[in-house]
Chimera marker file (.cmm) of the C-alpha trace (Angstrom):
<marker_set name="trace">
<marker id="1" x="62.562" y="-107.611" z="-14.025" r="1" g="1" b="0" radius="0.5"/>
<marker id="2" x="59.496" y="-109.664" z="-14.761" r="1" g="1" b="0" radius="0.5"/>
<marker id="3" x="59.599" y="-113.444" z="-15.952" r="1" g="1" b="0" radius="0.5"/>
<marker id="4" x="56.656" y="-115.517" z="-17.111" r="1" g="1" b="0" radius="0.5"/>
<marker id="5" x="58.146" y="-119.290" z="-18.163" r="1" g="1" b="0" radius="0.5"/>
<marker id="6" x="56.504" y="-120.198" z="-21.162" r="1" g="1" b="0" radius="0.5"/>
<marker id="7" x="55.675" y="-116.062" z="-21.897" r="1" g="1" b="0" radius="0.5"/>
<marker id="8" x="59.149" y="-114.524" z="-21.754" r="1" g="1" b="0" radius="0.5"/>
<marker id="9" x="60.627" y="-111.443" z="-19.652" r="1" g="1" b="0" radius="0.5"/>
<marker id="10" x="60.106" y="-108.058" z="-19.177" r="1" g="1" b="0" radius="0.5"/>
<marker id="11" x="62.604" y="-105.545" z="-18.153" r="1" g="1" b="0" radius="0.5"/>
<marker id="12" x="62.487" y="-101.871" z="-17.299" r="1" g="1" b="0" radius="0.5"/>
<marker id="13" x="64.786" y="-98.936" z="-15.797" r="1" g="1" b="0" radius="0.5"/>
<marker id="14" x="64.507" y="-95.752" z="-15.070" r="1" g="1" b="0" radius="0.5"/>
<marker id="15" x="67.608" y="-92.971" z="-16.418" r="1" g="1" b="0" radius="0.5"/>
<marker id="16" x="67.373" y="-89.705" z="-14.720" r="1" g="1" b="0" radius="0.5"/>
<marker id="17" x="67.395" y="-86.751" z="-16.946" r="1" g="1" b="0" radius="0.5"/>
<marker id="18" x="70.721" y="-84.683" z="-16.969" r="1" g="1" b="0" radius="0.5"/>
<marker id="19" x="70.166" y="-80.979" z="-16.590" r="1" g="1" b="0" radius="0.5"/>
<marker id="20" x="72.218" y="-80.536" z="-19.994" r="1" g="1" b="0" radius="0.5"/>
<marker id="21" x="69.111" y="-82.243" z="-21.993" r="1" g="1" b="0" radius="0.5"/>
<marker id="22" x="66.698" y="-79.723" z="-20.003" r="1" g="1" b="0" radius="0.5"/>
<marker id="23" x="68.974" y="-76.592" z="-21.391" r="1" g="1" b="0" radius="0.5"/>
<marker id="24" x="69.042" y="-78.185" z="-24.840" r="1" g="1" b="0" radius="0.5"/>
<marker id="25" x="65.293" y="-79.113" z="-25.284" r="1" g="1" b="0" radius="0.5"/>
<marker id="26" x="64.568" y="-75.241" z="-24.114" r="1" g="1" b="0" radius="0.5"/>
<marker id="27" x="66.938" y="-73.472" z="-25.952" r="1" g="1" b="0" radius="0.5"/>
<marker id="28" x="65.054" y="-74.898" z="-29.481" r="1" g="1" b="0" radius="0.5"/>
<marker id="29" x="62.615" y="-72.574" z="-28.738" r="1" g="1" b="0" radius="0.5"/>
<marker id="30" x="64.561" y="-69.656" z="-30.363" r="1" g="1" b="0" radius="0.5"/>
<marker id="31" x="62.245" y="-68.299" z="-33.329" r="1" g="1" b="0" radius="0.5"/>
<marker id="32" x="63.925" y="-65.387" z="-35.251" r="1" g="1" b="0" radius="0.5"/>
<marker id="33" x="61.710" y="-62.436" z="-36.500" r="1" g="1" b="0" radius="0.5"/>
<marker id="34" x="63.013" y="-60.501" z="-39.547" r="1" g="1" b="0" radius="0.5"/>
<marker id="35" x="60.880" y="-57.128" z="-40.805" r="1" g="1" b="0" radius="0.5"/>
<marker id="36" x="62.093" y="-54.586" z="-41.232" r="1" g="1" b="0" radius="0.5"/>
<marker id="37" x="58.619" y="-52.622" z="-39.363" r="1" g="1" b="0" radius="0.5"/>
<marker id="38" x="59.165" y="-52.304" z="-35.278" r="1" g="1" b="0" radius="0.5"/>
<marker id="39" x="55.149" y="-53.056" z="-34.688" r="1" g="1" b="0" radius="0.5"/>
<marker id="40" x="54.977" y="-56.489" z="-36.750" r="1" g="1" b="0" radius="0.5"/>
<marker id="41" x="58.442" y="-57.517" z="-34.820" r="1" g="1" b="0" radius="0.5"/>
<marker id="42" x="56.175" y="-56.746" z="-31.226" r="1" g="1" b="0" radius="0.5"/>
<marker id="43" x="53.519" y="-57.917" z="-32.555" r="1" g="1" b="0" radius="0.5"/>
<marker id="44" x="54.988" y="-61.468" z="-33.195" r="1" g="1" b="0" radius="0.5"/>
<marker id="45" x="57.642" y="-61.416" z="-30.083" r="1" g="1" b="0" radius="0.5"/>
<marker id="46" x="54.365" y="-60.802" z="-28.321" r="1" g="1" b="0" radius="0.5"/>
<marker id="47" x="52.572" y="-63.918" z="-29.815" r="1" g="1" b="0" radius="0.5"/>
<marker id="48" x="55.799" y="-65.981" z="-29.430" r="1" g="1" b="0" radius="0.5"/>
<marker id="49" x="56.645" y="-64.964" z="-25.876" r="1" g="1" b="0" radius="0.5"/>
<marker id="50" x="53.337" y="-65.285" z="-23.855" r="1" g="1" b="0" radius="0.5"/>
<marker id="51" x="53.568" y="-69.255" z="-25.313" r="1" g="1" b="0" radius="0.5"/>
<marker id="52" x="56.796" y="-69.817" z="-24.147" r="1" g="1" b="0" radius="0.5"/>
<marker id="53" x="58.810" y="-69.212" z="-27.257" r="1" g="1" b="0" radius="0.5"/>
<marker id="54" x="62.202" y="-67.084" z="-26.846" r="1" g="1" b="0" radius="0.5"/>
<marker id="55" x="62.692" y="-64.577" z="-29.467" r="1" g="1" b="0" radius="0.5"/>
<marker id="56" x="65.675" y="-62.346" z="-31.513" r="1" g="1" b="0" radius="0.5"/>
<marker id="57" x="64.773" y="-60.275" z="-33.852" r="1" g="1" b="0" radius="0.5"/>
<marker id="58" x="66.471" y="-58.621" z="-36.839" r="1" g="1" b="0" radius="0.5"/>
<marker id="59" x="65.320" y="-55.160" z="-39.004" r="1" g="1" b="0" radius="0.5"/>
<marker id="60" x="66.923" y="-56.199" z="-41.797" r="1" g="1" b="0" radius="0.5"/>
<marker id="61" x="68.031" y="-58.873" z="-44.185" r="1" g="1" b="0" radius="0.5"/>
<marker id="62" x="71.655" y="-58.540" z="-43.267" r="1" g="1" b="0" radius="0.5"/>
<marker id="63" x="70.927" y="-58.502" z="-39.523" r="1" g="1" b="0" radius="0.5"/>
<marker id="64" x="68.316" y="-61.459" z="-39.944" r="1" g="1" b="0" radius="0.5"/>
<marker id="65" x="71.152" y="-63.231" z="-42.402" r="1" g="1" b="0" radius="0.5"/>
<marker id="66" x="73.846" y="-62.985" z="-39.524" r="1" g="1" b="0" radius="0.5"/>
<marker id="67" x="71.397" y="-63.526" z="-36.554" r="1" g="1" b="0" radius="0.5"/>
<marker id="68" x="70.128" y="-66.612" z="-38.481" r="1" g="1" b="0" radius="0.5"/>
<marker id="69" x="73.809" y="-68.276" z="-38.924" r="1" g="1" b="0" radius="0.5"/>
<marker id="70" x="74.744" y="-67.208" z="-35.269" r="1" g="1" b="0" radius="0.5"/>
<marker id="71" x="71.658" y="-68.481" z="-33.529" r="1" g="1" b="0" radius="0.5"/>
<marker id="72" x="70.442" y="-71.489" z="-35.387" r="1" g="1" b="0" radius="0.5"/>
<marker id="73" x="66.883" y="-70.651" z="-34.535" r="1" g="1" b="0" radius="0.5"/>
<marker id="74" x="64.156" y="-73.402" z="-33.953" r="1" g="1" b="0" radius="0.5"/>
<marker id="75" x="62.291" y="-70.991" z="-36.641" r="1" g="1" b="0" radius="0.5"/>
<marker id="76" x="62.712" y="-68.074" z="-38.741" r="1" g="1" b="0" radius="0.5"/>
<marker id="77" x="59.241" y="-65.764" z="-39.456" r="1" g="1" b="0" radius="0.5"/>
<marker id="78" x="60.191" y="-63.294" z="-42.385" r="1" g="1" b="0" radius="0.5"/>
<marker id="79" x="58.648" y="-60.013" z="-44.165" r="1" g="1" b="0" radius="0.5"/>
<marker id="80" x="59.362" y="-60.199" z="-47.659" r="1" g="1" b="0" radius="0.5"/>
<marker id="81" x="58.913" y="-56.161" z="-48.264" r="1" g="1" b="0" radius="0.5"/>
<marker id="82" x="62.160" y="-54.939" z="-47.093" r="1" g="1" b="0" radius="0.5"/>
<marker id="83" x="63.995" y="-52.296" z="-48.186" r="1" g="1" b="0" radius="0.5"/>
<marker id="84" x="67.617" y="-52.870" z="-49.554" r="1" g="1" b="0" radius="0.5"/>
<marker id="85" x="68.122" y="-56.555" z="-50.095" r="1" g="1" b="0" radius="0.5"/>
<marker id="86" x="63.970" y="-57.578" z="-50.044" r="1" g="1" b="0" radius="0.5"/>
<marker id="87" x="62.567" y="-60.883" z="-48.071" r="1" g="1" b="0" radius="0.5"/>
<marker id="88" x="62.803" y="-62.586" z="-51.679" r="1" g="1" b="0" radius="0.5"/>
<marker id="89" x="66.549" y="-62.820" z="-51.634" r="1" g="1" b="0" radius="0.5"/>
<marker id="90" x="66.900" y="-63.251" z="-47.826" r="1" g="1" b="0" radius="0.5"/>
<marker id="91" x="64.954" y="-66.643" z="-48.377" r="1" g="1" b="0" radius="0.5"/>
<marker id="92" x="67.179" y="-67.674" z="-51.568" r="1" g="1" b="0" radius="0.5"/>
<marker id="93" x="70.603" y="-67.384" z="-49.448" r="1" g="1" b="0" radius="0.5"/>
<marker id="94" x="68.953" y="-69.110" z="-46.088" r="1" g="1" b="0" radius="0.5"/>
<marker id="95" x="67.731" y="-71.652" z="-48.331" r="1" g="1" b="0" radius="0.5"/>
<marker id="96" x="71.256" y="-71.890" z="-50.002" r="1" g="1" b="0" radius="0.5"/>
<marker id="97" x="73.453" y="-71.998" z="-46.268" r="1" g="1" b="0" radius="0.5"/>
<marker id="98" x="74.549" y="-75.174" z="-45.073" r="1" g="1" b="0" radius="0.5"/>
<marker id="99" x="73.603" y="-73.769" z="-41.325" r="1" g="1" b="0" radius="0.5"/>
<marker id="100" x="70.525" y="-72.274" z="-42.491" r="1" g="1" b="0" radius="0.5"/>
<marker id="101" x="69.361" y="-74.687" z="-45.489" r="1" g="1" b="0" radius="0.5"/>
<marker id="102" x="66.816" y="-76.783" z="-42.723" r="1" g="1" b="0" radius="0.5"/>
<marker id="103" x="65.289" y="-73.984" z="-40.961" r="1" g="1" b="0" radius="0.5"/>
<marker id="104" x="61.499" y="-73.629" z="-40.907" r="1" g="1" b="0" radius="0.5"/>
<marker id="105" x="60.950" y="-70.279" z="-42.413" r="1" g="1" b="0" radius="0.5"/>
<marker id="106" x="57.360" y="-68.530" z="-41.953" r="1" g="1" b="0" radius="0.5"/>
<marker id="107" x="57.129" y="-66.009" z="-44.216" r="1" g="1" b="0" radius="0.5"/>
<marker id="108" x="54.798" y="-63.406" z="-42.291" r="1" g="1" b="0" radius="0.5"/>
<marker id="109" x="54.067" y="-60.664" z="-45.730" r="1" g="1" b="0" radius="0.5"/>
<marker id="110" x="51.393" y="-58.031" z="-46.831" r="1" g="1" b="0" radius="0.5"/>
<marker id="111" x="51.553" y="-60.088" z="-50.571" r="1" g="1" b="0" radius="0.5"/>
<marker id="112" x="49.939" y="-62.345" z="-52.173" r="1" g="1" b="0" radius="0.5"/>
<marker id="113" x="52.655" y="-64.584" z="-52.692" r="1" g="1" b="0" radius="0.5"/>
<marker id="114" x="52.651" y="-67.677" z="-51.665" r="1" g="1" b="0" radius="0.5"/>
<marker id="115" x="53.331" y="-70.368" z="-54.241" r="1" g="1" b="0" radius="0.5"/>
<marker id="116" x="56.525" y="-68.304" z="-54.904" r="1" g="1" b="0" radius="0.5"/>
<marker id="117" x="57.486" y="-68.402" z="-51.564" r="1" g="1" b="0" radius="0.5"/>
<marker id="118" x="56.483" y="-71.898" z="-51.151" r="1" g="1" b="0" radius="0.5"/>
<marker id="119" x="58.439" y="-72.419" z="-54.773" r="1" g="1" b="0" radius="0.5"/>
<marker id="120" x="61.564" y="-70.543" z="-53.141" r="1" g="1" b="0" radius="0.5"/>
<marker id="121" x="62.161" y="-72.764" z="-49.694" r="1" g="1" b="0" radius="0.5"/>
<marker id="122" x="59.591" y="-71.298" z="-47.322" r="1" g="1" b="0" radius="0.5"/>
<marker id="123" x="58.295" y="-73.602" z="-45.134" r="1" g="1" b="0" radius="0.5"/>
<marker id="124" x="54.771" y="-71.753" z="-44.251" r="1" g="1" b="0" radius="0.5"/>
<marker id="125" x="53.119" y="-68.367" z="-45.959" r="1" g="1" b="0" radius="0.5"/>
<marker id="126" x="51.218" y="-66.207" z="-43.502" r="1" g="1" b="0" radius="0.5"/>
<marker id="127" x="49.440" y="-62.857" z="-45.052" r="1" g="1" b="0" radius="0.5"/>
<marker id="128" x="49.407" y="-60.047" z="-42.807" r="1" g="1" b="0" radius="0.5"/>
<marker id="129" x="47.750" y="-59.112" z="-40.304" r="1" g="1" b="0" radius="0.5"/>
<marker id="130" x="47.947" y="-62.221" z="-39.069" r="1" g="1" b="0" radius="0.5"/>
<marker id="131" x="46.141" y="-63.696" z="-36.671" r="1" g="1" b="0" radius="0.5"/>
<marker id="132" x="47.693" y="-64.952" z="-33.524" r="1" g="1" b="0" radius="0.5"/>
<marker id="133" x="46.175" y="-68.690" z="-33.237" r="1" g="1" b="0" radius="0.5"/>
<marker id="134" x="46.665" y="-69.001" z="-37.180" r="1" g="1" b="0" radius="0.5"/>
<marker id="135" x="50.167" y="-67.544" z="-36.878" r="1" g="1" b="0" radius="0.5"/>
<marker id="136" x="50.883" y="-70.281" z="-33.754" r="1" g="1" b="0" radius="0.5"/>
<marker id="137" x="48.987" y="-73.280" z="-35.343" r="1" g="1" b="0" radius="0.5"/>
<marker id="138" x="51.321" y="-72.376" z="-38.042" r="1" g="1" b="0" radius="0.5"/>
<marker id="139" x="54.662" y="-72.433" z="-36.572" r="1" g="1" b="0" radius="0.5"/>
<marker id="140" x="53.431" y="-75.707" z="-34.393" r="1" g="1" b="0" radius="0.5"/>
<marker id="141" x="53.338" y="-77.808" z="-36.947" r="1" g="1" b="0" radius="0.5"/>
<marker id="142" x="57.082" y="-77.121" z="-37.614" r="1" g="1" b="0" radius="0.5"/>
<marker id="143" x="58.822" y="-76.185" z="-34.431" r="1" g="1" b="0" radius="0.5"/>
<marker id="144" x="57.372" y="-78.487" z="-30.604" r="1" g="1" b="0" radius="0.5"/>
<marker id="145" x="56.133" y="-75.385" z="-28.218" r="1" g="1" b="0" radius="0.5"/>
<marker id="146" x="58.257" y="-75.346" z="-25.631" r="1" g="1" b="0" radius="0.5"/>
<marker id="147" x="57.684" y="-77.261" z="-22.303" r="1" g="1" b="0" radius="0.5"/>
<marker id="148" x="57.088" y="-74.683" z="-19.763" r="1" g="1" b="0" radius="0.5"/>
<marker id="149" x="59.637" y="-74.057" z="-17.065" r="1" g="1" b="0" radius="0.5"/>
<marker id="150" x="57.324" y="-75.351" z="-14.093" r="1" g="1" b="0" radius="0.5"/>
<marker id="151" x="56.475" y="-78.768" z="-16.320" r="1" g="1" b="0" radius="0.5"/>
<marker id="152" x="60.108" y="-80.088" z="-16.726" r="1" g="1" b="0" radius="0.5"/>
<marker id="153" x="60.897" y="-81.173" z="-13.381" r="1" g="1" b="0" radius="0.5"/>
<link id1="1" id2="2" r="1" g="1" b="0" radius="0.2"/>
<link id1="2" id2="3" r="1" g="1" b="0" radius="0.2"/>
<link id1="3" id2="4" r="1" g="1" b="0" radius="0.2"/>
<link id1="4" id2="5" r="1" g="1" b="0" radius="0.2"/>
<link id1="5" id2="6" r="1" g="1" b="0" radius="0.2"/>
<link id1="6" id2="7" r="1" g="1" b="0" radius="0.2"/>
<link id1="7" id2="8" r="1" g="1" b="0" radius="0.2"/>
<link id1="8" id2="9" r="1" g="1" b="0" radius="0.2"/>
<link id1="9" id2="10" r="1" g="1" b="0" radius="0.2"/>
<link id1="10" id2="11" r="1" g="1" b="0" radius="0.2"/>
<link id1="11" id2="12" r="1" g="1" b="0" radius="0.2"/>
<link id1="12" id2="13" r="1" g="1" b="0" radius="0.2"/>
<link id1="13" id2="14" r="1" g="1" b="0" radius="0.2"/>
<link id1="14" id2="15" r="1" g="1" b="0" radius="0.2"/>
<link id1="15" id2="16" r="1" g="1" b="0" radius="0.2"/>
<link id1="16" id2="17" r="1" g="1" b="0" radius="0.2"/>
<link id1="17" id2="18" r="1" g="1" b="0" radius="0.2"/>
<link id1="18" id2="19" r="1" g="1" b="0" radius="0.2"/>
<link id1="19" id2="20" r="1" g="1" b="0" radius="0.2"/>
<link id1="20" id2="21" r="1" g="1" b="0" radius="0.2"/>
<link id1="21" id2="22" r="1" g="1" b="0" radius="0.2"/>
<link id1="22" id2="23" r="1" g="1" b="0" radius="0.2"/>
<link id1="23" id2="24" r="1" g="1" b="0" radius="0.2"/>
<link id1="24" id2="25" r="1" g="1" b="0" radius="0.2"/>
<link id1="25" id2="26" r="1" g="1" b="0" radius="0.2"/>
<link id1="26" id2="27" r="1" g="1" b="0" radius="0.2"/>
<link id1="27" id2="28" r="1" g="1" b="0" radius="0.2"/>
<link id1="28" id2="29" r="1" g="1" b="0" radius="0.2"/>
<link id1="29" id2="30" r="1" g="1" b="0" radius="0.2"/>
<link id1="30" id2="31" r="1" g="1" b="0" radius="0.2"/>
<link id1="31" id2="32" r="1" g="1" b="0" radius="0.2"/>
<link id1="32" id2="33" r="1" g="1" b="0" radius="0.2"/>
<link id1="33" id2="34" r="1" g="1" b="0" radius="0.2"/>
<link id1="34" id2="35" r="1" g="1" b="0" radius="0.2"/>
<link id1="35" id2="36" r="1" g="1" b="0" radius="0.2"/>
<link id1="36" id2="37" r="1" g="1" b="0" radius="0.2"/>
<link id1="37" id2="38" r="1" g="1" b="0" radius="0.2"/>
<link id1="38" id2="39" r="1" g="1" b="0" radius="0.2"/>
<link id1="39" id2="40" r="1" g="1" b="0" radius="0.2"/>
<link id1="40" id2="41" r="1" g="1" b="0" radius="0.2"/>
<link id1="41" id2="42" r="1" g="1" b="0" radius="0.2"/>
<link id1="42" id2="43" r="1" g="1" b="0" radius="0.2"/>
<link id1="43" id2="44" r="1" g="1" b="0" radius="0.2"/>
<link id1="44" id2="45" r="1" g="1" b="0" radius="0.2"/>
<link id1="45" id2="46" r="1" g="1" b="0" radius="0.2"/>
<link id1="46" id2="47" r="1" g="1" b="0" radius="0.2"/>
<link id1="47" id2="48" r="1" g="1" b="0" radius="0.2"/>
<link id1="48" id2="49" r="1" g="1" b="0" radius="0.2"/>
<link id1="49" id2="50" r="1" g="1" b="0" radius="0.2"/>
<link id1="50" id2="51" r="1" g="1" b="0" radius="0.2"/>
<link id1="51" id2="52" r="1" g="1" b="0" radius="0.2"/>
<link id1="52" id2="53" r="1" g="1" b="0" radius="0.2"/>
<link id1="53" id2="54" r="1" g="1" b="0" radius="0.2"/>
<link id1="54" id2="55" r="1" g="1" b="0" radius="0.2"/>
<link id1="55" id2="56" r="1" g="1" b="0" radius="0.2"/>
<link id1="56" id2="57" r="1" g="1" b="0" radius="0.2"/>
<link id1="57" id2="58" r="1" g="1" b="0" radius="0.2"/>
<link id1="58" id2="59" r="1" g="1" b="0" radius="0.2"/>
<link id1="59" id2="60" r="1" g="1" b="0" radius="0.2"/>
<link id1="60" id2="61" r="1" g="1" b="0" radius="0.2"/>
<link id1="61" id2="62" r="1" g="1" b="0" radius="0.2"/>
<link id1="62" id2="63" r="1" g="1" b="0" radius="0.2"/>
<link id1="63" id2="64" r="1" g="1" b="0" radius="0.2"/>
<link id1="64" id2="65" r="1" g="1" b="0" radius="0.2"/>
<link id1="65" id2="66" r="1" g="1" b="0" radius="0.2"/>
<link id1="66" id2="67" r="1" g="1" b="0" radius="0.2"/>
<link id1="67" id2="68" r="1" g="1" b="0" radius="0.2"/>
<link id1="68" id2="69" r="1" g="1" b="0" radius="0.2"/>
<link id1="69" id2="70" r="1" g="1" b="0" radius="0.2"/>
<link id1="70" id2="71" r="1" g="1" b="0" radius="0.2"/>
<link id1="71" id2="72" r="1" g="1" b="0" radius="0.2"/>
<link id1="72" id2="73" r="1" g="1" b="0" radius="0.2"/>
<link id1="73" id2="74" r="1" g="1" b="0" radius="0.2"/>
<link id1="74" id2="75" r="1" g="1" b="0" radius="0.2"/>
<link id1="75" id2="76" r="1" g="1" b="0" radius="0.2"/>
<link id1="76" id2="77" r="1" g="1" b="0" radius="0.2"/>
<link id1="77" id2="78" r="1" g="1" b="0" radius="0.2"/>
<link id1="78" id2="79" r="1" g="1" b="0" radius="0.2"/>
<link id1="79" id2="80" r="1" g="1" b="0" radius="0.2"/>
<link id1="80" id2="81" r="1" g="1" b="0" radius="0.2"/>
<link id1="81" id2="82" r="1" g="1" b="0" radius="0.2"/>
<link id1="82" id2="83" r="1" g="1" b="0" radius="0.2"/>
<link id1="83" id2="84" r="1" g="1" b="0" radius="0.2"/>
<link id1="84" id2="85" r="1" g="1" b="0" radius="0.2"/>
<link id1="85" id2="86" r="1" g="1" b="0" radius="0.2"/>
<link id1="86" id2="87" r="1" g="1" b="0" radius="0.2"/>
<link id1="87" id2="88" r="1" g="1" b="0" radius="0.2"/>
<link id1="88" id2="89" r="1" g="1" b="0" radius="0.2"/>
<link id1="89" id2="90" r="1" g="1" b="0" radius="0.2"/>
<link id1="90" id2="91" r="1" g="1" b="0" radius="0.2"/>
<link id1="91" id2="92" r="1" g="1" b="0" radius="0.2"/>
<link id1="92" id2="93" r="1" g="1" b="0" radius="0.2"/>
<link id1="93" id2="94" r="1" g="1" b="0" radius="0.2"/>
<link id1="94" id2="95" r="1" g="1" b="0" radius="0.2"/>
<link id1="95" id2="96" r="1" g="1" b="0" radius="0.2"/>
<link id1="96" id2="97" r="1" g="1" b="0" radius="0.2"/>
<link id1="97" id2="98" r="1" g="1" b="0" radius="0.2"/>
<link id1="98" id2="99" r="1" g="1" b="0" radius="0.2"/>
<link id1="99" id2="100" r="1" g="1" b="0" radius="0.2"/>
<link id1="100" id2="101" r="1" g="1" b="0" radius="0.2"/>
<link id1="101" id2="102" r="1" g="1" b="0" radius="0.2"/>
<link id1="102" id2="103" r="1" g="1" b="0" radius="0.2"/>
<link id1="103" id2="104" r="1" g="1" b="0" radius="0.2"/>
<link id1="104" id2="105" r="1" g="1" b="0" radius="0.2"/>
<link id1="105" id2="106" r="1" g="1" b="0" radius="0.2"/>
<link id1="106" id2="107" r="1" g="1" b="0" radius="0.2"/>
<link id1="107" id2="108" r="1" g="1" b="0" radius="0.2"/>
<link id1="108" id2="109" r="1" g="1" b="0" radius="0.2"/>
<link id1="109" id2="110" r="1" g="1" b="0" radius="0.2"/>
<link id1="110" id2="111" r="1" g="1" b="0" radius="0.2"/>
<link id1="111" id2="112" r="1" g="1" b="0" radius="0.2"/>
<link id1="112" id2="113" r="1" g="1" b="0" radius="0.2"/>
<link id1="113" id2="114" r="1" g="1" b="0" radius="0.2"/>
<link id1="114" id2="115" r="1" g="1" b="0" radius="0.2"/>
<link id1="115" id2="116" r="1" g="1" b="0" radius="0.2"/>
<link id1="116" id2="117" r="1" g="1" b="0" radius="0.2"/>
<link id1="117" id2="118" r="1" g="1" b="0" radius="0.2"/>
<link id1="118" id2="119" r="1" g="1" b="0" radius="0.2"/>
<link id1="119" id2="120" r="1" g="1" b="0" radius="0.2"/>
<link id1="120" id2="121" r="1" g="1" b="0" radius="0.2"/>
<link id1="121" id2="122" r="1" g="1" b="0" radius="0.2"/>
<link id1="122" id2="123" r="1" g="1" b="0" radius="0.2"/>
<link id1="123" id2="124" r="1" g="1" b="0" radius="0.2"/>
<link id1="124" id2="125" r="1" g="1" b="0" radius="0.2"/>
<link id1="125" id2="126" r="1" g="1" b="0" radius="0.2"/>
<link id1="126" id2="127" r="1" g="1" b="0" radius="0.2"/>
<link id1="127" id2="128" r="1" g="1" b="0" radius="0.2"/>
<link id1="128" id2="129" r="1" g="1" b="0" radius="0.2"/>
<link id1="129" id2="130" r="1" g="1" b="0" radius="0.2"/>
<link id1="130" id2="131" r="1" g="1" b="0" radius="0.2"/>
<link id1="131" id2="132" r="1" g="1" b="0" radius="0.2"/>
<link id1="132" id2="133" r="1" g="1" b="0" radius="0.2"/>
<link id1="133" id2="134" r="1" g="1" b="0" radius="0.2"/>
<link id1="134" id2="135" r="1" g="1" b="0" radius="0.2"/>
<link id1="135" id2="136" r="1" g="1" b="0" radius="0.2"/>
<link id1="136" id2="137" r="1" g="1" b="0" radius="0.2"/>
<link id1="137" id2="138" r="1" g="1" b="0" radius="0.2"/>
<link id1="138" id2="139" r="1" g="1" b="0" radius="0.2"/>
<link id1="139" id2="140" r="1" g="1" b="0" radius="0.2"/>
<link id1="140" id2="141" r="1" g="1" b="0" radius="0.2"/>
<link id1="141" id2="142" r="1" g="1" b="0" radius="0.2"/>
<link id1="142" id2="143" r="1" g="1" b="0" radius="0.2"/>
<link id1="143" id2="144" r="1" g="1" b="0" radius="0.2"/>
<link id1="144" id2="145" r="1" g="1" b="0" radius="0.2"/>
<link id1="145" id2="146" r="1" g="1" b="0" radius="0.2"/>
<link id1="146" id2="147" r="1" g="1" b="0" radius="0.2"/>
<link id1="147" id2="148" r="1" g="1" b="0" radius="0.2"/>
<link id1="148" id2="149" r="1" g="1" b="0" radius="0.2"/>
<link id1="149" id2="150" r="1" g="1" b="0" radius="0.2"/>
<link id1="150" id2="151" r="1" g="1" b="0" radius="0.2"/>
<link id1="151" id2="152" r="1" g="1" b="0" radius="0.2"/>
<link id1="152" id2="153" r="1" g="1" b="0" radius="0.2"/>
</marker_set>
C-alpha cells in the first residue's frame, strides 16, 4: 500500500496462478481439421503443431460433426468438397448447434467460394493450397496461439 495525503492511495497484490487456469488456457488450443483428403489434414496438423496448436482431425462430415460437439475446439478448418454430406451442409448444422454455433470455422477449399461461405457462418475462407503464414495469420486473428509450455511458468 502506497498513500500520498492530498493525492490518494495505491494498492496492489499479487494472486498466484492455480495450475487449473494453466490446463484451461492450453487446452483452447484444440483446432479441428475436417477433409476428407489425408495430405491437406498433414499438411495443416503440420502448420498447426510446429506453432503450438493441438490438433484432431476428422475425414468426414459426420466424424468432423461429432468430433466438433465432443471437443469444443478453439477452431474448426473445413474442406467444403466432401463426398457424402459436402463441407456446405457441415457448415449449415455447426452454424445451427448450440455447442457449435460460436466456433471460428476456416474454411480451407479448392473453390471459389467465399461470399457463400462467408454468407453461410464461416468465419475465414482460405483457397487451397494454402500457404502456411496466410493460413496462421488467418486463424490468429480468431483463436490466441498458444503460450508455449516453457513460457507459462
Amino acid at each position: 500500500m502506497e498513500s500520498e495525503p492530498g493525492k490518494g492511495s495505491r494498492f496492489t497484490f499479487t494472486l498466484p496462478l492455480p495450475e487449473t487456469v494453466i490446463a484451461t488456457e492450453s487446452e483452447n488450443s484444440l483446432i479441428l481439421i475436417v477433409d476428407d483428403e489425408l495430405a491437406a489434414r498433414e499438411l495443416l496438423v503440420s502448420y498447426l503443431e510446429s506453432h503450438g496448436y493441438r490438433t484432431a482431425a476428422g475425414a468426414s462430415s459426420d466424424e468432423g460433426l461429432r468430433k466438433a460437439v465432443e471437443l469444443s475446439p478453439a477452431a474448426i478448418t473445413l474442406d467444403l468438397m466432401m463426398p457424402g454430406k459436402n463441407g456446405w451442409k457441415l457448415l449449415r448444422e455447426l452454424r445451427q448447434i448450440p455447442q457449435t454455433a460460436t466456433i471460428p470455422i476456416l474454411v480451407v477449399s479448392v473453390l471459389d467460394e467465399e461470399a457463400s461461405a462467408l454468407a453461410l457462418g464461416a468465419t475465414a475462407y482460405l483457397t487451397k493450397p494454402v500457404n502456411k503464414d496466410v493460413f496462421l495469420r488467418a486463424l490468429e486473428r480468431h483463436v490466441r496461439r498458444p503460450t508455449p509450455a516453457s513460457d507459462r511458468k
